[in-house]
C-alpha positions as CSV (number, residue, x, y, z in Angstrom):
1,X,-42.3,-15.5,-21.2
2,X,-41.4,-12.9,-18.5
3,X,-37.8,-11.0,-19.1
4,X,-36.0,-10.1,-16.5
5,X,-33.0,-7.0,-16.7
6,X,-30.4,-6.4,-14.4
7,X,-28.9,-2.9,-13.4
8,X,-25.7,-2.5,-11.8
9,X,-24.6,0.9,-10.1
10,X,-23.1,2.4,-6.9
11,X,-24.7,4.6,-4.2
12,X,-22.8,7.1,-3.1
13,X,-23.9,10.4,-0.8
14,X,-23.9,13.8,-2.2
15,X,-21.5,15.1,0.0
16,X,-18.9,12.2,-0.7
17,X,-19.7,12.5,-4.8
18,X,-19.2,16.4,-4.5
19,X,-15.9,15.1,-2.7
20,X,-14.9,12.9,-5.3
21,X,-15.5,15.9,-8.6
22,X,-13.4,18.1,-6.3
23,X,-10.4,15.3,-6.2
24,X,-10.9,15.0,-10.6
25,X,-10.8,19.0,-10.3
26,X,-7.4,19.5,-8.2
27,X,-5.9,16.8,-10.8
28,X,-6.4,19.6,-13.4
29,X,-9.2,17.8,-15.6
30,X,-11.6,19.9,-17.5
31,X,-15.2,20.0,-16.4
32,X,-16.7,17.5,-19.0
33,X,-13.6,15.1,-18.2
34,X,-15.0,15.0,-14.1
35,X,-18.3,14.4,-15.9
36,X,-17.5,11.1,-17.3
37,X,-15.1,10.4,-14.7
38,X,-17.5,10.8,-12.1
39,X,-20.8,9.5,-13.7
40,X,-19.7,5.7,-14.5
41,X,-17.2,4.0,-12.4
42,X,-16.0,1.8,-15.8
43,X,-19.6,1.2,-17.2
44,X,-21.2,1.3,-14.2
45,X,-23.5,3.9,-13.2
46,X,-22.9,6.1,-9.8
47,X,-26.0,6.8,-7.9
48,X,-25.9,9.7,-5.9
49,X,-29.2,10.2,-2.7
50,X,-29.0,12.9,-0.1
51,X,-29.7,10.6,2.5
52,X,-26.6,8.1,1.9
53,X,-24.1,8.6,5.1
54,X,-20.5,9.6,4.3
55,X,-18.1,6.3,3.8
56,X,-15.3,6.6,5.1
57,X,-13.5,3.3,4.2
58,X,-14.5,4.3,0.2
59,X,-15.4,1.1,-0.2
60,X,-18.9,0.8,-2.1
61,X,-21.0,-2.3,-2.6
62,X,-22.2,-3.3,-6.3
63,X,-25.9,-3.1,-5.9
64,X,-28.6,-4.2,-8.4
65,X,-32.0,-4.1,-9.4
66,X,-34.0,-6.4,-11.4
67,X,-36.1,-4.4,-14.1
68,X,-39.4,-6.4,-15.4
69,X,-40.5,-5.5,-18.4
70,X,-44.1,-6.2,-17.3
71,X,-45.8,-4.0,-14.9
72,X,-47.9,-6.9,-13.2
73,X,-44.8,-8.0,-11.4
74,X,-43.3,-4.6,-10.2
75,X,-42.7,-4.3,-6.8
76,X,-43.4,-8.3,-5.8
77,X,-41.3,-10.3,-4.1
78,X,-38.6,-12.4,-6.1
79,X,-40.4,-15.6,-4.3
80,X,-43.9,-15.2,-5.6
81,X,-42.3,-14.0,-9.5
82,X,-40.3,-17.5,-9.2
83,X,-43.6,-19.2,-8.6
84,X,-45.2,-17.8,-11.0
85,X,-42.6,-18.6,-13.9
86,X,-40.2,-16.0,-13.7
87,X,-36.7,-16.2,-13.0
88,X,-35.0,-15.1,-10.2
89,X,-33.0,-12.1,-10.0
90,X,-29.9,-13.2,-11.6
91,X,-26.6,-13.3,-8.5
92,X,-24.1,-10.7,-8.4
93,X,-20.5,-11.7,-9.1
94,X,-18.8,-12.8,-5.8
95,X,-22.2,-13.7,-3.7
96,X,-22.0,-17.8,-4.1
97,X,-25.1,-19.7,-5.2
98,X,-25.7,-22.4,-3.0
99,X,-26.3,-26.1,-5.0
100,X,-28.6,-28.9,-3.2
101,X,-28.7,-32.3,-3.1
102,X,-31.5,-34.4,-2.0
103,X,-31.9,-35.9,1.1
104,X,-33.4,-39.5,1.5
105,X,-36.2,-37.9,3.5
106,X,-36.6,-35.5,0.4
107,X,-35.4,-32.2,2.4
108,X,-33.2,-30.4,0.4
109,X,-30.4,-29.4,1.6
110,X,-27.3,-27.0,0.9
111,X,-23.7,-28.9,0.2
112,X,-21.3,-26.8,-1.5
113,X,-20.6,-23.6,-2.6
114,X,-20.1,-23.0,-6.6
115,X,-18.3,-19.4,-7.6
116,X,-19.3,-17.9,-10.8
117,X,-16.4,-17.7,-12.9
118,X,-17.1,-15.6,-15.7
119,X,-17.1,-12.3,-16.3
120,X,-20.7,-10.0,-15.8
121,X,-21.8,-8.6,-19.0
122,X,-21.5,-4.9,-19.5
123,X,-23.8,-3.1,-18.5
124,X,-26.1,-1.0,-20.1
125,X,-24.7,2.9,-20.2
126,X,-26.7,5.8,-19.1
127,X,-25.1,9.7,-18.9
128,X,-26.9,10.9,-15.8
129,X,-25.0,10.7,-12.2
130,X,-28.5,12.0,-10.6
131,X,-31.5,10.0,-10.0
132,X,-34.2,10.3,-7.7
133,X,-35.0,8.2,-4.6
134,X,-38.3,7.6,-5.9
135,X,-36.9,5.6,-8.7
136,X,-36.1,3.3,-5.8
137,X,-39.3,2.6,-4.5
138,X,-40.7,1.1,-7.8
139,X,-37.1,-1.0,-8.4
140,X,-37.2,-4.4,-7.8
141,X,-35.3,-5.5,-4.1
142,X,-31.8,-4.6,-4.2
143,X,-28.6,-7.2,-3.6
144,X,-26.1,-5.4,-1.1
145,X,-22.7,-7.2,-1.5
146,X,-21.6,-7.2,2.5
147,X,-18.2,-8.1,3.7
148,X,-19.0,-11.3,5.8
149,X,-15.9,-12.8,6.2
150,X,-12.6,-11.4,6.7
151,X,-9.6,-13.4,4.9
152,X,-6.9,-10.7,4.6
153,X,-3.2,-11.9,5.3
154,X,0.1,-10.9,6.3
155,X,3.2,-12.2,7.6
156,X,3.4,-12.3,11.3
157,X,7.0,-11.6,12.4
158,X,8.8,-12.1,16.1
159,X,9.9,-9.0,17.4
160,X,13.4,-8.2,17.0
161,X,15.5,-8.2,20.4
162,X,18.2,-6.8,22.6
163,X,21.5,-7.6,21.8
164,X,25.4,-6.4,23.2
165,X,27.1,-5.4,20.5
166,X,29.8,-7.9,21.6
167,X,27.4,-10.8,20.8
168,X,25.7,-9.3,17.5
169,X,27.4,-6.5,16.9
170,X,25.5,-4.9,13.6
171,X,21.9,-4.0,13.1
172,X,21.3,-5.5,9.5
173,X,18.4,-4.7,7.4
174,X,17.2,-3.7,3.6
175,X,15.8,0.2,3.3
176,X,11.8,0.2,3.5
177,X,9.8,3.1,1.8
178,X,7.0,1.0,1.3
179,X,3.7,2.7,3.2
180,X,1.6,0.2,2.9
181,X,1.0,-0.6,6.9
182,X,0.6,3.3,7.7
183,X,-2.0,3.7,4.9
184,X,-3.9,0.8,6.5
185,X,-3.2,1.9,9.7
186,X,-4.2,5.2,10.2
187,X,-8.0,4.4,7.7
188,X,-8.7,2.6,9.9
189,X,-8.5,4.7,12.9
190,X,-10.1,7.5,10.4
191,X,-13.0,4.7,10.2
192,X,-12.8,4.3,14.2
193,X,-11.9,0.9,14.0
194,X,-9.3,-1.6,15.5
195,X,-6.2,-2.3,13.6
196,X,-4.8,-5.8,13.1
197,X,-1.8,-5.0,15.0
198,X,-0.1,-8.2,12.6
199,X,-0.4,-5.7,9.6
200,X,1.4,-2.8,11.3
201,X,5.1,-2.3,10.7
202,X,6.5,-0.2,13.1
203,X,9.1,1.0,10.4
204,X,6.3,2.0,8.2
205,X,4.6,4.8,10.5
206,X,8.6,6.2,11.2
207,X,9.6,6.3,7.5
208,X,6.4,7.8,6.4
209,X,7.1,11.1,8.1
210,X,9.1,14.1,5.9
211,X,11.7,14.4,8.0
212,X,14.3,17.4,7.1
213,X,17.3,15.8,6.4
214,X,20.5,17.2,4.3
215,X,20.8,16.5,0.9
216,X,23.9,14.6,-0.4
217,X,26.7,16.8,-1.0
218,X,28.4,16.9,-5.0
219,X,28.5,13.5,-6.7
220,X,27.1,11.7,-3.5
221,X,24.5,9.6,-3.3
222,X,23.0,9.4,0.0
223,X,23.7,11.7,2.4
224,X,24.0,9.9,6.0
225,X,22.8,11.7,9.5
226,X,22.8,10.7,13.0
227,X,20.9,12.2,16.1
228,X,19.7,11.0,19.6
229,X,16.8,11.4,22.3
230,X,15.5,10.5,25.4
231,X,13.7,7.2,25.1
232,X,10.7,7.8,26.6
233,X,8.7,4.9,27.1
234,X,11.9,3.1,28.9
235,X,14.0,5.7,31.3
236,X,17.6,3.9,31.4
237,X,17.6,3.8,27.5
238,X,18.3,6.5,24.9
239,X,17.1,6.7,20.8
240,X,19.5,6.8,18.0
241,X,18.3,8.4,15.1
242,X,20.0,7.3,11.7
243,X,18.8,9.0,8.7
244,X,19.3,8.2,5.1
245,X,18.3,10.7,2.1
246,X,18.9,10.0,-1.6
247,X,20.0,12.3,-4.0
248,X,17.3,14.1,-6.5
249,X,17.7,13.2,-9.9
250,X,16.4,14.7,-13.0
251,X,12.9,13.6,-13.6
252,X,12.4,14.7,-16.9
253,X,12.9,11.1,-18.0
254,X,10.2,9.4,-19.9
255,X,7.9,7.3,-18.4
256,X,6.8,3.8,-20.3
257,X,4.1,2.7,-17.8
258,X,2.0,-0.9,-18.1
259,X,-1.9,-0.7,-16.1
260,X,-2.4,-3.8,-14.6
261,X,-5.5,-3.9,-13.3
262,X,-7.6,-6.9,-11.3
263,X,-10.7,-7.1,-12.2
264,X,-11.7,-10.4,-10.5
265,X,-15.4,-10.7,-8.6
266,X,-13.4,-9.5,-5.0
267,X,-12.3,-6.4,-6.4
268,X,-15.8,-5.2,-7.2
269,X,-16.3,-3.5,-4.0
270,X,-12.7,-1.0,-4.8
271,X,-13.9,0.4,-8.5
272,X,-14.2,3.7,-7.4
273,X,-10.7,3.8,-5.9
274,X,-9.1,2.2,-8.4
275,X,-10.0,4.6,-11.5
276,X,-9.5,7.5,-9.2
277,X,-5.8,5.7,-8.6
278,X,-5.5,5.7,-12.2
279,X,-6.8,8.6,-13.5
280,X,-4.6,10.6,-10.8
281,X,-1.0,8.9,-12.0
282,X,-2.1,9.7,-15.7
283,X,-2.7,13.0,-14.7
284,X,1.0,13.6,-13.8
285,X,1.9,12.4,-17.1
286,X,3.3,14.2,-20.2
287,X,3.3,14.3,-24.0
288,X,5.4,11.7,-25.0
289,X,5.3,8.9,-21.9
290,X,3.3,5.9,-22.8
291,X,0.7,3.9,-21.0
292,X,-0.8,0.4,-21.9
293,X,-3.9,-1.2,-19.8
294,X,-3.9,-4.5,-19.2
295,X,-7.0,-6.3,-17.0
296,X,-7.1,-9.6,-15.7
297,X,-9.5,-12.1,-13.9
298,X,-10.1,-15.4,-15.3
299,X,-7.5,-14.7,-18.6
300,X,-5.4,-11.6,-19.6
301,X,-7.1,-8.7,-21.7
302,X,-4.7,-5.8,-23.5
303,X,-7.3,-3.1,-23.2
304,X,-4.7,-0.3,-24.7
305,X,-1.3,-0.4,-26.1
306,X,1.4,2.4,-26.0
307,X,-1.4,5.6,-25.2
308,X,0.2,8.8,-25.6
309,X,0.2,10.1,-21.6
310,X,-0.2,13.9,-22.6
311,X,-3.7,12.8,-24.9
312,X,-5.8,13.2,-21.8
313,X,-9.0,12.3,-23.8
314,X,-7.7,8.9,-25.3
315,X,-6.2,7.9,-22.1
316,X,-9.8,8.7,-20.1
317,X,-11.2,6.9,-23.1
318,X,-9.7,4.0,-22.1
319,X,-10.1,4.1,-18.7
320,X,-14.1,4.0,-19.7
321,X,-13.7,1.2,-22.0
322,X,-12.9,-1.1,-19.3
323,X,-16.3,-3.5,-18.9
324,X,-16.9,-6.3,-16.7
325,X,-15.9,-7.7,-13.6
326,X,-16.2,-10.9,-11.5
327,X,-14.6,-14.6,-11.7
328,X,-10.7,-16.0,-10.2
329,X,-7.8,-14.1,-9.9
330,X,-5.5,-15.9,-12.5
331,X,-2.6,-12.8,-11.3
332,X,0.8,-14.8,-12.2
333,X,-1.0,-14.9,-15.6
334,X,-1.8,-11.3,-15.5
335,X,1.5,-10.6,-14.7
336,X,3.5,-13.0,-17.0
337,X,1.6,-11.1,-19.7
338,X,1.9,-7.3,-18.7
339,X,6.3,-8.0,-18.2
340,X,5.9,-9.5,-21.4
341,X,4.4,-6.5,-22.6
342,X,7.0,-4.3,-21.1
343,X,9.8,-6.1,-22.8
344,X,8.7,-6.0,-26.3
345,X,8.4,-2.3,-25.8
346,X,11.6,-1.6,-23.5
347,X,13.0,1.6,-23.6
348,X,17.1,1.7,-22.1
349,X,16.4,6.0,-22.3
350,X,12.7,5.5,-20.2
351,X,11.6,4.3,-16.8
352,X,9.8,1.1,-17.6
353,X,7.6,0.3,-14.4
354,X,5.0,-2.4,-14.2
355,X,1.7,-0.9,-12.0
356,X,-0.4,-3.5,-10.2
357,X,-3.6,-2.4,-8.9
358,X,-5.1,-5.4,-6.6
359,X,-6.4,-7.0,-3.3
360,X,-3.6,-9.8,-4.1
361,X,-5.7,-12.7,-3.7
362,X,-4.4,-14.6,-6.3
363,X,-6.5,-17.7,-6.1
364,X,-5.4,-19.3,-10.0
365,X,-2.1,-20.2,-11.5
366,X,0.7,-19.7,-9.0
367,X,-0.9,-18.9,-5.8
368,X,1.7,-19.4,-2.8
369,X,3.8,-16.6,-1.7
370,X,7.3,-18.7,-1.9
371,X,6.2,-19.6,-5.8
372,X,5.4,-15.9,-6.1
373,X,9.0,-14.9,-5.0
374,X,10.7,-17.3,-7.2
375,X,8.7,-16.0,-10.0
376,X,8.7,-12.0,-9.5
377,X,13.0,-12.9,-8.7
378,X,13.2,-13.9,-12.2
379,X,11.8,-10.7,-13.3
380,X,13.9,-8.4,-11.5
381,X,16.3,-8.9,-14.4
382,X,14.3,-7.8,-16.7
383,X,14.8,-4.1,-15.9
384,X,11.2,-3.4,-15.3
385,X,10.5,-1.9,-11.8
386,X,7.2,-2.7,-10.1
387,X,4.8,-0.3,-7.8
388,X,1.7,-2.0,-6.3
389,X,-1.1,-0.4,-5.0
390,X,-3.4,-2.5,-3.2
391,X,-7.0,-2.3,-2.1
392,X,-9.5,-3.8,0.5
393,X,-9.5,-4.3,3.9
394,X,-11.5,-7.9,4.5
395,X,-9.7,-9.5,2.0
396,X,-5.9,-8.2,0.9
397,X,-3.2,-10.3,1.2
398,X,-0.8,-7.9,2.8
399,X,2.1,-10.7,2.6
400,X,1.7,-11.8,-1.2
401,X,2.1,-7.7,-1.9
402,X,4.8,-7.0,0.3
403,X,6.6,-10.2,-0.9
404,X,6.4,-9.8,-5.0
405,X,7.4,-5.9,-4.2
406,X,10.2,-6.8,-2.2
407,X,11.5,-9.0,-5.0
408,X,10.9,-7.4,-7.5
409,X,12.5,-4.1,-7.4
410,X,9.4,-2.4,-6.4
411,X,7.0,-0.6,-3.9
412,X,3.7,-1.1,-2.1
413,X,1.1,1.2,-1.6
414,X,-2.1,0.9,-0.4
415,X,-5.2,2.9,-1.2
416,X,-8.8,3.5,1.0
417,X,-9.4,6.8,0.0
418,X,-8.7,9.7,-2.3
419,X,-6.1,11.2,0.6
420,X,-3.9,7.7,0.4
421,X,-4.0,8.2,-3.9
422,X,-3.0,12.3,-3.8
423,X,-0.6,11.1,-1.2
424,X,1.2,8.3,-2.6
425,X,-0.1,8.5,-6.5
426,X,0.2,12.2,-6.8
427,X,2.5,14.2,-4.3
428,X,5.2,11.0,-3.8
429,X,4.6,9.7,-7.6
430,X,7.9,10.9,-9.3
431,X,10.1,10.0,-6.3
432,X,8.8,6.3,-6.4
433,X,9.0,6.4,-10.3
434,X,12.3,7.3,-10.6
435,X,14.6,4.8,-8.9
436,X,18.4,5.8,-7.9
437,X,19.4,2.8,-5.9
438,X,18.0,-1.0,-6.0
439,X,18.6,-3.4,-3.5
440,X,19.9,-1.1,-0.8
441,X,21.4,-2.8,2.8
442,X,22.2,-0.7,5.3
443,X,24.3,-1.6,8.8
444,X,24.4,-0.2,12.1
445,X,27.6,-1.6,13.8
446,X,27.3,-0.1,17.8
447,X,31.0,0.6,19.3
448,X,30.9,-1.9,22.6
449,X,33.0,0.3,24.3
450,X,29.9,3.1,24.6
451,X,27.2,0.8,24.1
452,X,25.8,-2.0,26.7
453,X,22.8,-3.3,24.4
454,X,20.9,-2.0,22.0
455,X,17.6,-3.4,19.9
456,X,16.5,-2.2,16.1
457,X,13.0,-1.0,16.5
458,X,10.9,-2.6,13.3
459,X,12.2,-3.9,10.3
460,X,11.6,-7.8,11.2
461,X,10.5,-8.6,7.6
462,X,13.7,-6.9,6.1
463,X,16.0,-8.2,8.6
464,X,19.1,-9.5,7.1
465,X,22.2,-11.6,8.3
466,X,26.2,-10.2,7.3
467,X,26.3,-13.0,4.5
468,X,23.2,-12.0,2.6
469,X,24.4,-7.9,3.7
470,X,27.7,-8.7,1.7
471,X,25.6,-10.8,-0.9
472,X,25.1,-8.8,-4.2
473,X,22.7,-11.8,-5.6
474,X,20.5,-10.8,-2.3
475,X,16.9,-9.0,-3.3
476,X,15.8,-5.8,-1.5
477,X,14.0,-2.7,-1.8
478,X,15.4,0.0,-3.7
479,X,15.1,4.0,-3.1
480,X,13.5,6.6,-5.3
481,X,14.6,10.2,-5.9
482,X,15.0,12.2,-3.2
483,X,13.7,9.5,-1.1
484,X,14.5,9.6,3.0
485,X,15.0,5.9,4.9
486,X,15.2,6.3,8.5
487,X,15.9,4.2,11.1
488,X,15.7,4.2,15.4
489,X,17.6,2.3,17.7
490,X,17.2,1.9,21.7
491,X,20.0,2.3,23.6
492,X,21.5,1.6,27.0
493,X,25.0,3.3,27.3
494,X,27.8,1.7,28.9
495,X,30.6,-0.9,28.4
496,X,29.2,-3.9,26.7
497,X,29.6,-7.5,28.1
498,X,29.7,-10.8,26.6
499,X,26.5,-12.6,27.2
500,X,27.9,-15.5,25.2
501,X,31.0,-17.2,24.7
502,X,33.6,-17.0,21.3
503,X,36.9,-18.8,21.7
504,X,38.3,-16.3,19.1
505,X,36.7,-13.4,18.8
506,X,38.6,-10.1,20.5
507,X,37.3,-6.5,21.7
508,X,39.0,-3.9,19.8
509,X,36.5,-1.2,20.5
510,X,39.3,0.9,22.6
511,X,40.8,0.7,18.8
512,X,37.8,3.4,17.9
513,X,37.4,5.3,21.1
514,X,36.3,8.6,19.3
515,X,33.7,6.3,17.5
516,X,29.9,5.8,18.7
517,X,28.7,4.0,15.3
518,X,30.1,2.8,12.1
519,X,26.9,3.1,9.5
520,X,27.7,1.0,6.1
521,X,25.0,1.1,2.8
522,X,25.3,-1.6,-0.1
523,X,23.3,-1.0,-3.0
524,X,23.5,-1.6,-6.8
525,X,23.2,1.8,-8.9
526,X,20.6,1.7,-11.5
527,X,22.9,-0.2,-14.8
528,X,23.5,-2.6,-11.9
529,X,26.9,-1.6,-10.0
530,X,27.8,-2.5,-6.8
531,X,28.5,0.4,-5.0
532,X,28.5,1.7,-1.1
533,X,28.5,4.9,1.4
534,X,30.1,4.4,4.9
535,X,30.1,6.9,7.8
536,X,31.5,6.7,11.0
537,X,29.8,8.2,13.8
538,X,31.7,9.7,16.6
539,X,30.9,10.6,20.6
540,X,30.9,14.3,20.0
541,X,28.7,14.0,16.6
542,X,25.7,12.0,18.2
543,X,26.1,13.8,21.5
544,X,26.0,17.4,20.1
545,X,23.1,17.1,17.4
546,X,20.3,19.0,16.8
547,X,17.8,16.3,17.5
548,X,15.0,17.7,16.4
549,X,13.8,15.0,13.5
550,X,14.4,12.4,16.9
551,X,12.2,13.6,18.4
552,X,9.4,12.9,15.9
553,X,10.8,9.9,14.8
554,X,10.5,8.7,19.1
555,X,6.7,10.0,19.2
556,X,5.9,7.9,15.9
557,X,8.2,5.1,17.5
558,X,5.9,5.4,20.7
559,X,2.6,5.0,18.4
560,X,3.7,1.9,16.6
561,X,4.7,0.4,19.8
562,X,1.4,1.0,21.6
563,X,-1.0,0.0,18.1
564,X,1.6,-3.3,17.6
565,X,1.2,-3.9,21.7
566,X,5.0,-4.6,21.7
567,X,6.4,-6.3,24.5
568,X,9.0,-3.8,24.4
569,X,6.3,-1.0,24.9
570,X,7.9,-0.4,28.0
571,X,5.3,2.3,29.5
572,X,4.2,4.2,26.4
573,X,0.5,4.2,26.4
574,X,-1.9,6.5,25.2
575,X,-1.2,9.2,27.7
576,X,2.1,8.9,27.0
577,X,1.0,10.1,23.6
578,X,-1.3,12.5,24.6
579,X,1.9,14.0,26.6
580,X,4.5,14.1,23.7
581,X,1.5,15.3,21.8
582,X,0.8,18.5,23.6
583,X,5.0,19.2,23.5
584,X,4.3,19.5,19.7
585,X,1.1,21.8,19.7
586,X,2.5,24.0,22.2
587,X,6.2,24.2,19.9
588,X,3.9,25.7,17.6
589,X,6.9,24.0,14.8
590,X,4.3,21.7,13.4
591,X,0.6,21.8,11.5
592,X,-1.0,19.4,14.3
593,X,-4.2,20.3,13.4
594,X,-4.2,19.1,9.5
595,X,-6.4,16.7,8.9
596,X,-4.9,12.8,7.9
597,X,-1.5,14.1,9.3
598,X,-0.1,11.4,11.5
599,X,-0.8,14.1,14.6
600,X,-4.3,14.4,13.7
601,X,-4.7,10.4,13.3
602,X,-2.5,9.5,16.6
603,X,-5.3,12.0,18.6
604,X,-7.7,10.2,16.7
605,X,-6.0,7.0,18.0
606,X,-5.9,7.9,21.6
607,X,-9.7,9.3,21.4
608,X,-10.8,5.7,20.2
C-alpha cells in the first residue's frame, strides 16, 4: 500500500520575512519570541527562498507537497502514481473537487461543485524557518491556491446632492472614524492596481488625516471648529471645513478583550496578517488586562479563556496553539458565542470590547446583512463594544463589516499589510479602545441668508433624516479618545431661493444675520446619557480662520472625488492633484516624501 503525506507551509521572500522579524522587533518582543512568531504562521511552516518577489498585497497562498514514503514514486506525476494505485495528492481546503456523473454515452462529465467542510488536520511542526530550494526539486508538484474569482461586496450608495438651505436646510449624518475604505484604497494603489471605486468612501480618505484641531476646553467634550477654502475643482463654490475632536480620557482603564478569529477555508490566504494583527494589539497590553481566543469555521472553539495580557509567553503560547483551517463561515455562531463569553466575564470598571478578525463572508447561520443588523442591534445593549478588522481583497464583504460595526457600537478596520496593523492596531489602538461618545449625530444647518446651495461631500451610508437625528433609539458610530471627525461642505454664497414650495414654512434667516452656520452633536455618553454640544458659527468666524487643516481636507476631498469618479468631480483630475501637490512640497509644512502617507499614495495614484 503506498502512503501518501501532505505538508502545508507558506513561501515568503527573504526580504519580505526579514520585513516581517523587524515588525515582531519594533513591537518590543524578545528575540526567541520573533523566532516562533516568525517560523510557523499557527502550525504552519514559513518558507523563506531568495528568489521569491516581494508581495505587496501580503496575501500568501497555502501551498503543499505530497511526501511519498517510497522513493520509486518521487518526482512522478500525480497521474501516473493514481494509475498505479496510489492516491492522489489530497485537495487543499477551499480548492472544490469536482463530482461526475455518467453520461449515456459513457463520457464523464463535471456537474457540481462539493466544498470540503471540515477542518484540515494539523500539521506536522518543524522549528526551522530556512530551507533550501533544492528541497523543492525532489517535492512532489505543489498546489498554489489562486484567487480566481472575485466576490467581495459593498453597499453602493447614490451620491448625495445640492440642496438650498431653504428646501433642506441641515446636513445630517452619524460621525465616521471607520478607515476601512482608505486602507483598501490606498494598498491597492501601493499594489498598482485599480480600486473598486464602490468601496471608496470619500469621508474615509478626509477623516483619516491628523488634522490639528483644539482640544475641548475644561469639562467639554468635543471641542467644535470651523474653516473655509477655495473649492478647487468648481470655481463659483467655496469649502467649509467643520471639525470635531473628542476629549482624551485616561487610558489606564483595564482592558477585558475577546479574539474572535475566522478560521474558515477563505481566510487561509490572510494567516500571516492576522497573527501579526494579533500579536501587535497584545503587545500593547498590560499586567492585569485579559484576553480570551475564540476561533470559528464550521462550530465555535474557546482556544483561551481570561490570559493575563502582561504574560507575553502564555499569550504567544496561545496564539501558536491555534491549528487548522478550512470549511463555512458559521460567523453569527461565532459571534453569539464570543458576546456570550464577554458577558459571563463583564467587568462595569474595564473596557469589554469584542475583536473580530474576518473576510465577513458569513456563508452559515444568519447570512444577510438586514438579519445581521437586527442581530448585532440586540447586542449593543450588552455593553460590549466591537472593533473589526477585516482581511482580503477578492472576497470581503465590505457591507456585512461596515453594517454589524455600525450597529454595534463599533469600528472597522481593514488590514493588507503590516503598515495598516502598526497603523490602526498599534499607533490608533487606545483611541479606538477607549470609547467617550456612542452614537454620535452631528448637523450642519447653513444660514439661507449667506448661503445659495450647498452639498455634504461623502457620508451617504451614514446619512440621517431630523427624526432619526432627534431619535435616541437611532444606532450610530461612536468616537474614541481623542478621536477627530471632520467634515467638508461645498458652497455657493448668496441668498438662497426656494426651489420648492411650503405653504407654511417662513425665512427667518435675517433673524441670525451674524450667523453663517448653526453646528448641533447628539450623542449618548458612555453609562448611556443623552447629551449634546451646539455652536453657532458666525460671518466673521468662518471668514477670518486660519484655514490651514482646509486646505488638506480640499486636496484629500479632490482625491476621493477623482478615485470615486464623482459626478460632482467638477474638473479635479490628476493634474489637478499633481498641482495642489507641489503647493505642499514646496510649503515645506508637511513630510510628503514618507512612505504610505496619503501624499506619497496620491503621487502614487497619479503615476498609475
Amino acid at each position: 500500500m503506498i502512503e501518501n503525506k501532505r505538508r502545508e507551509y507558506y513561501e515568503m521572500s527573504e526580504v519580505q520575512f526579514e520585513e516581517m522579524k523587524s515588525f515582531y522587533k519594533k513591537l518590543g518582543y524578545t528575540p526567541l519570541q520573533v523566532k516562533v512568531l516568525t517560523d510557523f504562521c499557527f502550525g504552519i511552516k514559513v518558507r523563506v527562498r531568495k528568489e521569491l518577489p516581494y508581495n505587496e498585497s501580503w496575501s500568501f497562498p497555502l501551498r503543499y507537497e505530497n511526501l511519498q514514503n517510497r522513493g520509486i514514486f518521487k518526482g512522478m506525476p500525480p497521474q501516473s502514481v493514481s494509475m498505479m494505485g496510489g492516491a492522489m495528492p489530497p485537495l487543499p481546503m477551499g480548492v472544490s473537487k469536482v463530482q461526475s456523473t455518467a453520461q449515456p454515452n459513457g463520457v464523464q462529465m463535471p456537474s457540481q461543485i462539493e466544498r470540503p467542510l471540515m477542518a484540515m488536520p494539523a500539521p506536522e511542526r518543524m522549528f526551522s524557518s530556512y530551507e533550501s530550494s533544492s528541497d523543492k526539486a525532489a517535492a512532489m508538484p505543489e498546489i498554489i491556491m489562486a484567487d480566481s474569482f472575485n466576490t467581495a461586496e459593498t453597499h453602493v450608495n447614490k451620491e448625495n446632492e445640492v440642496h438650498s438651505p431653504l428646501d433642506d436646510p441641515k446636513a445630517i449624518f452619524s460621525a465616521n472614524v471607520n478607515t476601512a475604505s482608505w486602507d483598501y484604497l490606498r494598498s491597492k494603489i501601493e499594489q498598482k492596481a485599480r480600486p473598486d471605486k464602490s468601496f471608496v468612501r470619500v469621508e474615509e480618505i478626509i477623516n483619516s488625516y491628523l488634522y490639528d484641531l483644539p482640544k475641548p476646553k475644561n469639562d467639554e467634550l468635543f471641542s467644535l471648529t470651523a474653516e473655509k477654502c477655495d473649492c478647487p475643482w468648481n470655481p463659483g463654490s467655496e469649502l467649509m471645513f467643520v471639525g470635531m475632536k473628542a476629549k482624551e480620557v485616561p487610558v489606564d482603564v483595564r482592558q477585558n478583550l475577546v479574539f474572535l478569529v475566522d478560521v474558515s477555508g477563505s481566510m487561509q490566504n490572510q494567516w500571516i496578517l492576522v497573527k501579526m494583527s494579533l500579536a501587535a494589539i497584545i503587545s500593547r497590553l498590560k499586567k492585569g488586562d485579559t484576553i480570551s481566543i475564540i476561533t470559528y469555521s464550521n462550530h465555535t472553539t474557546v482556544v483561551e479563556k481570561n490570559l493575563d495580557g502582561g504574560d507575553k509567553v502564555k499569550c504567544i503560547d496561545a496564539l501558536t496553539s491555534i491549528e487548522g483551517i478550512g470549511g463555512c463561515t458559521f460567523g453569527s455562531e461565532g459571534l453569539e458565542q464570543a458576546y456570550r463569553f464577554l458577558g459571563e466575564s463583564y467587568d462595569k470598571t474595564a473596557n469589554n470590547r469584542l475583536f473580530i478578525f474576518t473576510d465577513g463572508d458569513f456563508n452559515f447561520g444568519i447570512t444577510a446583512e438586514g438579519g445581521l443588523k437586527d442581530f448585532i442591534y440586540k447586542k449593543r445593549e450588552s455593553g460590549i463594544y466591537l472593533s473589526i478588522v477585516g482581511y482580503g481583497f477578492n472576497n470581503f464583504k465590505d457591507n456585512k463589516m461596515e453594517t454589524l460595526a455600525y450597529n454595534g457600537n463599533g469600528n472597522y478596520t481593514f488590514v493588507s499589510n503590516p503598515y495598516d496593523i502598526s497603523d490602526n492596531l498599534c499607533d490608533k489602538l487606545i483611541s479606538n479602545l477607549v470609547t467617550v461618545a456612542k452614537d454620535v449625530k452631528i448637523s450642519v444647518e447653513l444660514n439661507p441668508a449667506y448661503v445659495s446651495s450647498y452639498r455634504l461631500i461623502g457620508y451617504e451610508f451614514r446619512s440621517l433624516t431630523q427624526q432619526e437625528f432627534h431619535d435616541t433609539k437611532k444606532a450610530t458610530d461612536g468616537i474614541g479618545s481623542g478621536h477627530n471627525v471632520v467634515a467638508l461642505i461645498e458652497f455657493k454664497r448668496g441668498k438662497a431661493k426656494k426651489k420648492y414650495s411650503s405653504r407654511y414654512v417662513k425665512n427667518t434667516a435675517e433673524n441670525h444675520y451674524d450667523e453663517f452656520a448653526f453646528v448641533e452633536v447628539h450623542y449618548k455618553s458612555p453609562d448611556d446619557k443623552n447629551l449634546e454640544s451646539t455652536k453657532s458659527i458666525t460671518v466673521k468666524e468662518i471668514d477670518s480662520a486660519d484655514n490651514s487643516n482646509a486646505d488638506i481636507a480640499k486636496f484629500l476631498a479632490a482625491f476621493g472625488l477623482c478615485v470615486t469618479d464623482s459626478k460632482y468631480r467638477g474638473s479635479a483630475d490628476k493634474a489637478m492633484l499633481e498641482k495642489l501637490l507641489k503647493k505642499f512640497e514646496q510649503s515645506g509644512r508637511y513630510d510628503t516624501n514618507k512612505r504610505y502617507s496619503h501624499f506619497d499614495i496620491i503621487r502614487k495614484y497619479i503615476q498609475l
